[in-house]
N, C-alpha and C positions, 0 to 999 in steps of 0.2 A: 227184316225190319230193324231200326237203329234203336236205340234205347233213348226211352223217352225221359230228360231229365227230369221232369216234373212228378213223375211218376214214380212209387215207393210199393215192394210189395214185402210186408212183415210179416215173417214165418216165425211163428212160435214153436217151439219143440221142447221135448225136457228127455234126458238122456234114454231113462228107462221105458219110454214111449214105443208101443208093439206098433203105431201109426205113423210115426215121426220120420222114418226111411223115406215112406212114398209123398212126405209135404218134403224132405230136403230133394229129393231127384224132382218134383215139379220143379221145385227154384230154380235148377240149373237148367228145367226146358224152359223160363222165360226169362230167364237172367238176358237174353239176347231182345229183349220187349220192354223190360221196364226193371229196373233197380231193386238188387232182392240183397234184402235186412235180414239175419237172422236173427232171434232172441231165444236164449232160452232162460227156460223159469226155472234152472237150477243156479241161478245167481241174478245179483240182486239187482241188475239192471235188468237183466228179463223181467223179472217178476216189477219191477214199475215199471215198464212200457205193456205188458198184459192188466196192468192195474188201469193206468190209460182208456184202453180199449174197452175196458170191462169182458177182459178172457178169462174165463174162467177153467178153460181144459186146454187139451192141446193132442192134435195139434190144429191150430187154429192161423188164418193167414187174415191179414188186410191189407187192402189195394189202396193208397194215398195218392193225391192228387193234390199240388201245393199243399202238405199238410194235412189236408181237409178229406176226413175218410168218405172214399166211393163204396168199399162194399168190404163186407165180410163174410168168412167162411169160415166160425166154429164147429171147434171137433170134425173138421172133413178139409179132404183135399179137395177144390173142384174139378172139372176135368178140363179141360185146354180150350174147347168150344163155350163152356161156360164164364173162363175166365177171360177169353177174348172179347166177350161182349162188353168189357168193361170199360178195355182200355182202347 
């Protein structure tokens, strides 16, 4: 599947995060599906684009779609059948 320009998926992580491994290895299984942003909230442009979203933990992801958020997944990674349902 080609990578959907319209399509944005924002992984938030922050360094010290014991979950933040298994949201960056999802990115690179959909990196080939849909455009993957990472942000983290140990600087300061992380932390205003989770301010955005209203994220408050991490690690946390959103699926955008021109802009306009389709779904989120605070505090969890979803699993790949979950996440296909979106895009």
């Amino acid at each position: 599947m080609l990578v959907k320009d319209n399509m944005k998926l924002k992984i938030f992580i922050k360094k010290d995060c014991p979950k933040c491994p298994a949201a960056k290895q999802f990115g690179e299984e959909v990196k080939d599906k849909v455009k993957v942003i990472y942000f983290s909230i140990d600087e300061v442009n992380g932390v205003a684009e989770a301010r955005y979203y209203d994220i408050l933990g991490v690690p946390s992801l959103v699926l955008t779609k021109r802009e306009k958020e389709i779904k989120t997944w605070r505090n969890e990674v979803p699993t790949l059948e979950n996440f296909t349902k979106y895009i």
